[in-house]
ZADO-1210 file (C-alpha; in nm, 4 decimals, padded with zeros to 6 digits):
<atoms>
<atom x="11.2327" y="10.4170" z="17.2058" code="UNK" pos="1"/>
<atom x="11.2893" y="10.0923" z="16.9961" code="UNK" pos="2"/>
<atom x="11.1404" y="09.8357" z="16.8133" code="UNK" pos="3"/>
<atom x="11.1812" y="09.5592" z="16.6504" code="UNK" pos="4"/>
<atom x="10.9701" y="09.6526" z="16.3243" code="UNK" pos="5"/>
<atom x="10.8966" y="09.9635" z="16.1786" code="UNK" pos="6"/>
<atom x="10.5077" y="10.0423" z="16.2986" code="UNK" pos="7"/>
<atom x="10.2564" y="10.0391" z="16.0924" code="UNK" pos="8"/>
<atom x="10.2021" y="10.3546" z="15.8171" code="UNK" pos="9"/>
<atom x="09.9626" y="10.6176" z="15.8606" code="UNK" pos="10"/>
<atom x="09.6534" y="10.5524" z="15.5758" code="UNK" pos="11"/>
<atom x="09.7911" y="10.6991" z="15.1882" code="UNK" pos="12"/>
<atom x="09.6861" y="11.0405" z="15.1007" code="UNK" pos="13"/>
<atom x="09.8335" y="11.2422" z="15.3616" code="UNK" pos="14"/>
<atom x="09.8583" y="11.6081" z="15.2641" code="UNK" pos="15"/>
<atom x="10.2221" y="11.7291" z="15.2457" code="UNK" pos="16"/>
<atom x="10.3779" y="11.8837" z="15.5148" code="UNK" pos="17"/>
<atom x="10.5391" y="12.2294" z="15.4483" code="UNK" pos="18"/>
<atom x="10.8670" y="12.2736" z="15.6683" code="UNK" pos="19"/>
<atom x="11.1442" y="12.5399" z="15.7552" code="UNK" pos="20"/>
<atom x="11.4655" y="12.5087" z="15.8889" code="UNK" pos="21"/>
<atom x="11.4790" y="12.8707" z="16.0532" code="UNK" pos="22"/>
<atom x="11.8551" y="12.9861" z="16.0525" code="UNK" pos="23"/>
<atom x="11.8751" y="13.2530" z="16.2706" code="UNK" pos="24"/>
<atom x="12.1686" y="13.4675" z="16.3977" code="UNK" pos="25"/>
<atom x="12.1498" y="13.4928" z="16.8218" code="UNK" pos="26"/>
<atom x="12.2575" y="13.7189" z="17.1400" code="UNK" pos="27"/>
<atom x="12.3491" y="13.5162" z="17.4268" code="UNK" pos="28"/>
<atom x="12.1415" y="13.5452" z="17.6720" code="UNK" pos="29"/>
<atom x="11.8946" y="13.8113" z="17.5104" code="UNK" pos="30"/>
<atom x="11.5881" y="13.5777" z="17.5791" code="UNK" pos="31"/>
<atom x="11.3284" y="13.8634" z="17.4776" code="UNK" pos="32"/>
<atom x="11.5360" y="13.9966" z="17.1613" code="UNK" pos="33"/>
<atom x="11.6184" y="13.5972" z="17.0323" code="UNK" pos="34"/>
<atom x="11.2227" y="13.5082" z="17.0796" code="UNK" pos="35"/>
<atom x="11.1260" y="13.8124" z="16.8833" code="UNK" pos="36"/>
<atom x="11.3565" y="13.7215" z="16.5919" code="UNK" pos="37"/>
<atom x="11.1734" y="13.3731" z="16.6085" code="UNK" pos="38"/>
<atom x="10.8562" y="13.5040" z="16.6115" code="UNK" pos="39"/>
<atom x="10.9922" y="13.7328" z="16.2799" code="UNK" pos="40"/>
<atom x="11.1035" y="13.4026" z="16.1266" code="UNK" pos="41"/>
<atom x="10.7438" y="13.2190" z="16.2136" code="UNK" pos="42"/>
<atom x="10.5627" y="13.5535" z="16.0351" code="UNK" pos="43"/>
<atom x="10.8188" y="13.4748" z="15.7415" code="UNK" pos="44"/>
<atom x="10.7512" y="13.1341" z="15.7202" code="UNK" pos="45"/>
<atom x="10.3906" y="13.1464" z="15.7219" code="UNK" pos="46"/>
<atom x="10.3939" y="13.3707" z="15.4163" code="UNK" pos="47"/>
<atom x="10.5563" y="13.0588" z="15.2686" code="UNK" pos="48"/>
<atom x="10.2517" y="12.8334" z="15.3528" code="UNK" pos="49"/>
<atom x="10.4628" y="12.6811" z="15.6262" code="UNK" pos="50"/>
<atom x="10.3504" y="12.4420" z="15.9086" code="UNK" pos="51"/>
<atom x="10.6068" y="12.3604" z="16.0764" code="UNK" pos="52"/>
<atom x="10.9398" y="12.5623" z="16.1395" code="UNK" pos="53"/>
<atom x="11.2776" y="12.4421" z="16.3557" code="UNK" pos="54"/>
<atom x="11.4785" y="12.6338" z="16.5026" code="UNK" pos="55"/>
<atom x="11.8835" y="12.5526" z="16.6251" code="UNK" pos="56"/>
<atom x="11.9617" y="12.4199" z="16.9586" code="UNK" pos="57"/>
<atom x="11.9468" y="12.6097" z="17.2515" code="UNK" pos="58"/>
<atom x="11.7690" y="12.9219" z="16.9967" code="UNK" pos="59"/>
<atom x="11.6397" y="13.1374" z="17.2380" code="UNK" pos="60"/>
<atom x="11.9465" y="13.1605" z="17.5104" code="UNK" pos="61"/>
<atom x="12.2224" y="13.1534" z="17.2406" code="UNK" pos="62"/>
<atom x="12.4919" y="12.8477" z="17.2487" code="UNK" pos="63"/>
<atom x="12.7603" y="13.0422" z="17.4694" code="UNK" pos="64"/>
<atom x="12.9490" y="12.8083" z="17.7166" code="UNK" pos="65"/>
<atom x="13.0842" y="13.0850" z="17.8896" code="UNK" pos="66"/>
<atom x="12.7444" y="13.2348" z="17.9603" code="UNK" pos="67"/>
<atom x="12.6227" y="12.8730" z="18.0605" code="UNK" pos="68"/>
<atom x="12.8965" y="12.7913" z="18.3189" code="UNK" pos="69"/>
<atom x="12.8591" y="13.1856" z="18.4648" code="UNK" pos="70"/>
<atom x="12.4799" y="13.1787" z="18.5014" code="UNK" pos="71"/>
<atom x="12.2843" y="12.8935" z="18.3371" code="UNK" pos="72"/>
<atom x="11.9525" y="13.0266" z="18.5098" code="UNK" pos="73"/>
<atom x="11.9571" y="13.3130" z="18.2513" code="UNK" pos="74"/>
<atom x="11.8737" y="13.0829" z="18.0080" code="UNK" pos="75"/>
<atom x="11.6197" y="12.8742" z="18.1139" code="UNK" pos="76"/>
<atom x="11.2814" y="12.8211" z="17.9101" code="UNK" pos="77"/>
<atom x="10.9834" y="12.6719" z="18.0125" code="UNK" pos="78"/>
<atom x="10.6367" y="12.7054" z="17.9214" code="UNK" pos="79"/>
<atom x="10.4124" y="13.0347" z="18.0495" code="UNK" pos="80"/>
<atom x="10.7931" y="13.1619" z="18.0762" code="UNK" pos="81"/>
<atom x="10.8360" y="13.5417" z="17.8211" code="UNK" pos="82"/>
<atom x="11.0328" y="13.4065" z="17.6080" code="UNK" pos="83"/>
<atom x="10.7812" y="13.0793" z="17.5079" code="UNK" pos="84"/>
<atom x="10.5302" y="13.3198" z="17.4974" code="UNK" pos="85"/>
<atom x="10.6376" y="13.5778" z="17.2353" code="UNK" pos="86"/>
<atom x="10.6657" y="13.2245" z="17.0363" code="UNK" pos="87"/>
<atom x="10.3446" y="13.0704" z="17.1214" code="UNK" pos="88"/>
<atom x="10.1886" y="13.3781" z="17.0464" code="UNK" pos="89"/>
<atom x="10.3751" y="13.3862" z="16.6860" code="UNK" pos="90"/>
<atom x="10.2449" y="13.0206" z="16.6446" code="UNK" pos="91"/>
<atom x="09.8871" y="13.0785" z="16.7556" code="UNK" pos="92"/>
<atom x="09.8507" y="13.4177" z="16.5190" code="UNK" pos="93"/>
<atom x="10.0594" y="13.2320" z="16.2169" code="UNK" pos="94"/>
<atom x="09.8787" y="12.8856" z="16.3047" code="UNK" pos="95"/>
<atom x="10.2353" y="12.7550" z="16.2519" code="UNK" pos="96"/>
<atom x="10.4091" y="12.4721" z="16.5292" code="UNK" pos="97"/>
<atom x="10.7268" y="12.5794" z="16.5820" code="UNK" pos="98"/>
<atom x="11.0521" y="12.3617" z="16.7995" code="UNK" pos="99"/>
<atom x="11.2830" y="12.6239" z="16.9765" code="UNK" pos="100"/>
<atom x="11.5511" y="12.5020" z="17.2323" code="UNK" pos="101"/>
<atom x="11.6814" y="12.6380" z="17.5452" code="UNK" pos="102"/>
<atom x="11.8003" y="12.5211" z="17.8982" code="UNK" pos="103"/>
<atom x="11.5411" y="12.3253" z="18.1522" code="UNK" pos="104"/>
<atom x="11.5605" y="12.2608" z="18.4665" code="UNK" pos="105"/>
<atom x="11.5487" y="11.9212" z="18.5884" code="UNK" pos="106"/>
<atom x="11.5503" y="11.7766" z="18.9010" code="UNK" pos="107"/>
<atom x="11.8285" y="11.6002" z="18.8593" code="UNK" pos="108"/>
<atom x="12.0217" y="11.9496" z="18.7160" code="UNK" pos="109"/>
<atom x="12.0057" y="12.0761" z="18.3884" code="UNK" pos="110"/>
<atom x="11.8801" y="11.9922" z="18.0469" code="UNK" pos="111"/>
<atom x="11.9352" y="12.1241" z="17.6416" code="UNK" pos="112"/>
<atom x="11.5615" y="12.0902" z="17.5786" code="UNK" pos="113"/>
<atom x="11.3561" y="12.1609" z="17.2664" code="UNK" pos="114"/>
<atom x="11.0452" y="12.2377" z="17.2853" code="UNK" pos="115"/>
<atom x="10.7148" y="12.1824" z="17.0029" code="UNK" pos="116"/>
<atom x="10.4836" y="12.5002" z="17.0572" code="UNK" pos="117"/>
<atom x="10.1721" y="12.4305" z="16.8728" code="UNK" pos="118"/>
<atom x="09.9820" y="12.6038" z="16.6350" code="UNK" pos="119"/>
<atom x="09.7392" y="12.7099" z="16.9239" code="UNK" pos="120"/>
<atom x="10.0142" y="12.8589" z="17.0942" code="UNK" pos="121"/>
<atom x="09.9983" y="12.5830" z="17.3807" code="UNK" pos="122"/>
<atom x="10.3513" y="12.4397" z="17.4585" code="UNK" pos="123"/>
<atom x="10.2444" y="12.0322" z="17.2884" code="UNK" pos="124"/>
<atom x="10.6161" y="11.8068" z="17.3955" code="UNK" pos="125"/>
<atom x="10.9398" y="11.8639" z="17.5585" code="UNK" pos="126"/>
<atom x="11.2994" y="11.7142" z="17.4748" code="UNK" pos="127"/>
<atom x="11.6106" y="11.6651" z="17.6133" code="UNK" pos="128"/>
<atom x="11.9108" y="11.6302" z="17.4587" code="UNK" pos="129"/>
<atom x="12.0197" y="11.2783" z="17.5333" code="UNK" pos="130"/>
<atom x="12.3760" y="11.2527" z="17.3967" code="UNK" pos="131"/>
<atom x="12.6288" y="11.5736" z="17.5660" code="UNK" pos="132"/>
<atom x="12.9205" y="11.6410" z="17.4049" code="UNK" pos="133"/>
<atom x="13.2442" y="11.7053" z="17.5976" code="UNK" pos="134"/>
<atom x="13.2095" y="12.0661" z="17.7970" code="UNK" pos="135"/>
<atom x="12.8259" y="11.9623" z="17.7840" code="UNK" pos="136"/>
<atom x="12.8547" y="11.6927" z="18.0472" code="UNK" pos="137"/>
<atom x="12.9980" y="11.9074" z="18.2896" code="UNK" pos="138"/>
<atom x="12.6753" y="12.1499" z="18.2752" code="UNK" pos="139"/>
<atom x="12.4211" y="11.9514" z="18.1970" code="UNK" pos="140"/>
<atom x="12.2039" y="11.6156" z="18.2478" code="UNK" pos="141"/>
<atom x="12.1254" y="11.3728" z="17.9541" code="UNK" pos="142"/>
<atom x="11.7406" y="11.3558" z="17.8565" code="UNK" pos="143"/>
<atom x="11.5741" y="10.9819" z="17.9398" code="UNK" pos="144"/>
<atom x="11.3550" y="10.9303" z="17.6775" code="UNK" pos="145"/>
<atom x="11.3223" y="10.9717" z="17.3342" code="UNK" pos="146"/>
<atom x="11.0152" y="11.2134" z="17.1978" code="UNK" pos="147"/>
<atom x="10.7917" y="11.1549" z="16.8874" code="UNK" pos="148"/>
<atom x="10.5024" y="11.4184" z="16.7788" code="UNK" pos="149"/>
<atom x="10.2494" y="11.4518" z="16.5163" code="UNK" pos="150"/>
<atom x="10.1639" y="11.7236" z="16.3166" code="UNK" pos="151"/>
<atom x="09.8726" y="11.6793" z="16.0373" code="UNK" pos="152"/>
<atom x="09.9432" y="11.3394" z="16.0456" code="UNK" pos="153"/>
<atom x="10.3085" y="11.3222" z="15.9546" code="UNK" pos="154"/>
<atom x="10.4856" y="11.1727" z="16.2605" code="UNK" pos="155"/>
<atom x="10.8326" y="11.3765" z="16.3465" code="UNK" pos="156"/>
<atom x="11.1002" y="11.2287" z="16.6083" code="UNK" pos="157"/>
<atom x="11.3077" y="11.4890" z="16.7654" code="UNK" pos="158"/>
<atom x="11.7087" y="11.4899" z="16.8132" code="UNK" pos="159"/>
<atom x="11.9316" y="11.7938" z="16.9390" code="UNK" pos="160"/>
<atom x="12.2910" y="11.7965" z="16.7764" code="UNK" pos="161"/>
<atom x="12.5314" y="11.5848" z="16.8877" code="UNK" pos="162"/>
<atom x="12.2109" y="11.2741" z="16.8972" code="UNK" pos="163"/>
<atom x="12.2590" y="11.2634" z="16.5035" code="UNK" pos="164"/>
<atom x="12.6203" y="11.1321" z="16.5761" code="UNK" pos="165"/>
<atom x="12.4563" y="10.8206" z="16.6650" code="UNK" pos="166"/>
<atom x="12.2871" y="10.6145" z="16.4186" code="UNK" pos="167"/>
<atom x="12.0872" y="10.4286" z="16.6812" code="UNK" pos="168"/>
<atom x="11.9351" y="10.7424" z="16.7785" code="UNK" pos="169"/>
<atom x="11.7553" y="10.8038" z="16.4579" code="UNK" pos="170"/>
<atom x="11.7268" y="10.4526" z="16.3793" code="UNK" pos="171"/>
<atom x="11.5442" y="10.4017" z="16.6772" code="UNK" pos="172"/>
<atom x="11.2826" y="10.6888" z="16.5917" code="UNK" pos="173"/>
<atom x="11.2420" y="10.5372" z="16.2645" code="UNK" pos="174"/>
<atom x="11.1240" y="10.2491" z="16.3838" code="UNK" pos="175"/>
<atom x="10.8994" y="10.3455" z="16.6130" code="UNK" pos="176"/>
<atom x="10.7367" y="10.5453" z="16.3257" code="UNK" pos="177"/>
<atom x="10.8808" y="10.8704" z="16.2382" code="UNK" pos="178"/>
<atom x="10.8242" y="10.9769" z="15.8783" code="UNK" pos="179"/>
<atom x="11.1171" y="11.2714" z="15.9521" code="UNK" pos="180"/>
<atom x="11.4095" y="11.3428" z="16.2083" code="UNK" pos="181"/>
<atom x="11.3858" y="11.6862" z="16.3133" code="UNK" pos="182"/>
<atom x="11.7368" y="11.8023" z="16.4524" code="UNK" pos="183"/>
<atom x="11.8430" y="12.1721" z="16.6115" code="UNK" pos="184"/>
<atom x="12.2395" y="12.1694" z="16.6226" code="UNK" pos="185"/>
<atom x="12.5064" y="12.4017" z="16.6559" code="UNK" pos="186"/>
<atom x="12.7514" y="12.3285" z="16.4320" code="UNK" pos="187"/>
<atom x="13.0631" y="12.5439" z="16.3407" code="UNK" pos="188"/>
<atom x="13.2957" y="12.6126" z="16.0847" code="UNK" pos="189"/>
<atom x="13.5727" y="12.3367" z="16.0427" code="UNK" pos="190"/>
<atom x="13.5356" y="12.0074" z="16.0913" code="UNK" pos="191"/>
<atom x="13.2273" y="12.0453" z="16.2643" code="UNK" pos="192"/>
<atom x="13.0687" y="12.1383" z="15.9133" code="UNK" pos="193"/>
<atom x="13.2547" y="11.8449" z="15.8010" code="UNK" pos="194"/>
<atom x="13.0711" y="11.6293" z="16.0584" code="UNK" pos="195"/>
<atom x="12.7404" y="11.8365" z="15.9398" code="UNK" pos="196"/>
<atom x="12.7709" y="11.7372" z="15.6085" code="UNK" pos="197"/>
<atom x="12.7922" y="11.3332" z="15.6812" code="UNK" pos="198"/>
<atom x="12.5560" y="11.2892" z="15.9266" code="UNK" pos="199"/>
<atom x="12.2251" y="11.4051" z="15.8482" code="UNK" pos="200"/>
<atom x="12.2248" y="11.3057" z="15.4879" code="UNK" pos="201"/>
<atom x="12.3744" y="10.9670" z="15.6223" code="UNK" pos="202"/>
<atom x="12.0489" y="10.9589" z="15.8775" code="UNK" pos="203"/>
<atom x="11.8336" y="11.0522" z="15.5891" code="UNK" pos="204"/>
<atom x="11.9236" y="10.7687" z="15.3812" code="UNK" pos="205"/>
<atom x="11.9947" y="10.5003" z="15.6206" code="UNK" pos="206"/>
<atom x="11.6514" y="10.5441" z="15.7540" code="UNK" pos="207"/>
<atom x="11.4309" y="10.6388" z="15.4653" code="UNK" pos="208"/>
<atom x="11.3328" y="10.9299" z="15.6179" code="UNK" pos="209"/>
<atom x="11.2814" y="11.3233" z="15.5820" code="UNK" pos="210"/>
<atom x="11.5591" y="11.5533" z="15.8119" code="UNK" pos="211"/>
<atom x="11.5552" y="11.8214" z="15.8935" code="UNK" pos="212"/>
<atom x="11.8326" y="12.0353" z="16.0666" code="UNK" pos="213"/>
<atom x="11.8600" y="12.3813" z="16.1907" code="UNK" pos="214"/>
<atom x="12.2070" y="12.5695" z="16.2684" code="UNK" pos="215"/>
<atom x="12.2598" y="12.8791" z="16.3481" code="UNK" pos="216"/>
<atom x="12.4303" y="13.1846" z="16.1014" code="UNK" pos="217"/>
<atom x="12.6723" y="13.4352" z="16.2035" code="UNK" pos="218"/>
<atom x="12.9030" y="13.3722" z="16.5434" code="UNK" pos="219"/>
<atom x="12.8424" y="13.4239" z="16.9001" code="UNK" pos="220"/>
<atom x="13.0012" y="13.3034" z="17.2338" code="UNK" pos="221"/>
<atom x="13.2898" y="13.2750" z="17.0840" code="UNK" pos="222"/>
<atom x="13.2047" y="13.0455" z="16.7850" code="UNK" pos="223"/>
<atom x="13.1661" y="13.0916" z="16.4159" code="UNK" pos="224"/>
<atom x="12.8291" y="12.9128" z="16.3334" code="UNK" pos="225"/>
<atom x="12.8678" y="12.6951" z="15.9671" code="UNK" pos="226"/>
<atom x="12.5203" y="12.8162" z="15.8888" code="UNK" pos="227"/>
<atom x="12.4091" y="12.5073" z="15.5543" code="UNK" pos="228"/>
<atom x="12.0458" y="12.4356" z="15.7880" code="UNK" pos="229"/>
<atom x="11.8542" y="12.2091" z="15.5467" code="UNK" pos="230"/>
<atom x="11.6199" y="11.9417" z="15.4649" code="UNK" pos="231"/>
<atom x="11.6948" y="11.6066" z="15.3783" code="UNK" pos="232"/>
<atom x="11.4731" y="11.3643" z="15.1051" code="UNK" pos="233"/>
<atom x="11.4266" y="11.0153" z="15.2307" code="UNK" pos="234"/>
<atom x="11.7433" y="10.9359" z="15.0126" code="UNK" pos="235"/>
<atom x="11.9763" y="11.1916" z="15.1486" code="UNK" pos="236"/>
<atom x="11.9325" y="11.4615" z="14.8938" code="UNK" pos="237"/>
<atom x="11.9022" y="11.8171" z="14.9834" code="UNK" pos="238"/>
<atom x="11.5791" y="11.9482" z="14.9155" code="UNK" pos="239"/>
<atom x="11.6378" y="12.2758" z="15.0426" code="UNK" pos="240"/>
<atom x="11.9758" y="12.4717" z="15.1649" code="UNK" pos="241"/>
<atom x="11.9672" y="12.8060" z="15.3864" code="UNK" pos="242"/>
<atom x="12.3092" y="12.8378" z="15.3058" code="UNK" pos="243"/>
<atom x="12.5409" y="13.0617" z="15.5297" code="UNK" pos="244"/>
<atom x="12.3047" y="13.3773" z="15.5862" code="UNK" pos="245"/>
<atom x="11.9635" y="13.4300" z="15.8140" code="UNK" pos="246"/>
<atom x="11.6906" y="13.2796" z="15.6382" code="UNK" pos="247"/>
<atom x="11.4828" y="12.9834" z="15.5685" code="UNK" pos="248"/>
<atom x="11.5331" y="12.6090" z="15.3997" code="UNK" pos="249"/>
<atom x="11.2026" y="12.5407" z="15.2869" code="UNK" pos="250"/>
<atom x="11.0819" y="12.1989" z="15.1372" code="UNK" pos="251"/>
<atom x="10.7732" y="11.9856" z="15.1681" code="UNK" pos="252"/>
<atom x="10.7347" y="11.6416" z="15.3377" code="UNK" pos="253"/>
<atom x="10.5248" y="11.4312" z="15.0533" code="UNK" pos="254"/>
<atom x="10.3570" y="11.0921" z="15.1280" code="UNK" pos="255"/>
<atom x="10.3992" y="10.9413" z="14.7998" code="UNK" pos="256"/>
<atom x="10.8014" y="11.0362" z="14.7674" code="UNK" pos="257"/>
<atom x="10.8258" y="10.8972" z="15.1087" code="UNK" pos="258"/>
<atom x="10.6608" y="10.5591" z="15.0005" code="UNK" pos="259"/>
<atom x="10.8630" y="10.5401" z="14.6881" code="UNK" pos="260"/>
<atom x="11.1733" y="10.5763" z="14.8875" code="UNK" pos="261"/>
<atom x="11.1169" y="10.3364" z="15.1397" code="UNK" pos="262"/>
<atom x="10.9563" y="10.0781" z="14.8555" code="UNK" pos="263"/>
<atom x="11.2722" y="10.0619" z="14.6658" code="UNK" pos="264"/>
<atom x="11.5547" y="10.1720" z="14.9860" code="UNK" pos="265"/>
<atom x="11.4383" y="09.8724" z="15.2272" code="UNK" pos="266"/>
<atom x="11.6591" y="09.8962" z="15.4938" code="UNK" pos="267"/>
<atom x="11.4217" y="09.9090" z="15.7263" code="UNK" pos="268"/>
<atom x="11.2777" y="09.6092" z="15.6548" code="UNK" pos="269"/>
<atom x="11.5906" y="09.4231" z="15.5334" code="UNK" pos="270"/>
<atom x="11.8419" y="09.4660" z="15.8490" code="UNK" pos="271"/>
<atom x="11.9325" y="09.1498" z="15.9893" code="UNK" pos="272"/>
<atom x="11.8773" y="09.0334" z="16.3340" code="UNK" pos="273"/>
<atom x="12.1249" y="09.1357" z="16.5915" code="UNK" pos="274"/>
<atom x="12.4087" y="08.8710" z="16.6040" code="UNK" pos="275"/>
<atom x="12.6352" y="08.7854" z="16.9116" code="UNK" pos="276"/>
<atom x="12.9060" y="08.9346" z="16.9816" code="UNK" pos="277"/>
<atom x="13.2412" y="08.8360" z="16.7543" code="UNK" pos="278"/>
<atom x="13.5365" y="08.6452" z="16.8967" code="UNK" pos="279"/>
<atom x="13.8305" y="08.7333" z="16.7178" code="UNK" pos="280"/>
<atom x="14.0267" y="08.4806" z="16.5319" code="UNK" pos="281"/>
<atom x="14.3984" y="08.4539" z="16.5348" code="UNK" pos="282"/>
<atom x="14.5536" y="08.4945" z="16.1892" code="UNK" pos="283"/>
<atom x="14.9245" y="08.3368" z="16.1008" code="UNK" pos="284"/>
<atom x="15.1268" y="08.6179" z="15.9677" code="UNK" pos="285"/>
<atom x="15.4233" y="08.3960" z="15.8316" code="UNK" pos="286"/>
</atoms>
């Protein structure tokens, strides 16, 4: 999805848009038990005055690569599946939309997909994680296409992890329209937090948007999760910080901040044209 200017804006006045990043602790490959702590998290977020809640990637099946190589099939989701219904049925009862990740199956082989079950319960969009990361490629096929929803109005492009380590990925979104980047990850402790902490503030302000990304707390599969889910203002600020327990980052999505932002941060409107590529130029060194 691309563009070469940023589509037209919704109409002023939208309402705001109340959203969670859901931090949730999982059990690989407990499909029925993980659902029914996102359906706890949905209840919890409602009482909020939530609309929209995101959860981390692959939420329902648990990020274990050993589980994964050993029996991937375990963890597949896909709508009218259990697990997507304990959710949908969270979301219809709650009138909350909800994005929860988990493996589909593709003709091709394997995809990390996220999935936007709507406040009706009915599964809305699909999408695939496009960019793999290293042990990734060996189990799994990048996602084709990029996916943009709308909820009350607010238009919300969707990443999985290791997509917010590319700048054209967002950018991309952004241009087509999306008011926020919505991002389930994995991240862990070390310099994966470190990478955590640049990019989605970086994505945030390079793109005048909202973020919003969802880790995971606690460890599992052999990985110690770096929790810090959180939501992003159109400048890069944190708005709201789950820090490194189970719970929520709550903030709302307001029309009139995100117009103010993108009236005085014009990148959007200001990049240059795309120029050919560089020759390099020999320099005398003495």
């Amino acid at each position: 999805m691309a563009g070469g200017c940023v589509t037209a804006a919704h109409p002023t006045g939208r309402a705001p848009l109340r959203v969670a990043a859901a931090q949730v602790t999982a059990v690989p490959g407990d499909l029925a038990g993980n659902a029914r702590t996102a359906a706890e998290s949905i209840a919890e977020a409602a009482a909020l005055g939530v609309h929209l809640v995101v959860f981390p990637e692959l939420s329902l099946c648990g990020y274990d690569v050993g589980l994964l190589c050993d029996d991937i099939a375990r963890c597949a989701v896909e709508p009218g599946g259990d697990p997507i219904d304990v959710v949908a049925e969270a979301c219809r009862i709650h009138r909350v939309v909800a994005v929860v990740g988990g493996c589909r199956r593709r003709t091709e082989g394997w995809a990390i997909g996220a999935l936007v079950v709507g406040a009706d319960g009915g599964v809305a969009a699909g999408y695939d994680k496009r960019h793999l990361d290293g042990h990734e490629r060996e189990l799994f096929v990048p996602g084709r296409a990029d996916s943009l929803v709308e909820v009350r109005g607010w238009r919300l492009g969707l990443g999985i992890c290791y997509d917010a380590s590319f700048p054209e990925h967002a950018r991309a979104l952004a241009l087509a329209g999306a008011d926020a980047y919505l991002c389930p990850g994995a991240f862990t402790t070390g310099d994966s937090e470190h990478r955590r902490g640049v990019y989605f503030p970086a994505r945030a302000l390079e793109n005048t948007c909202y973020v919003l990304f969802a880790n995971f707390a606690g460890s599992h599969g052999g990985w110690e999760f770096a929790g810090r889910s959180a939501v992003y203002a159109p400048d890069g600020r944190v708005l709201a910080d789950a820090g490194t327990g189970p719970g929520l980052a709550v903030a709302d999505l307001d029309d009139a901040v995100l117009r103010w932002h993108r009236d005085a941060l014009r990148m959007l409107i200001d990049r240059a044209a795309p120029a050919p590529p560089p020759v390099a130029v020999s320099v005398p060194t003495g």
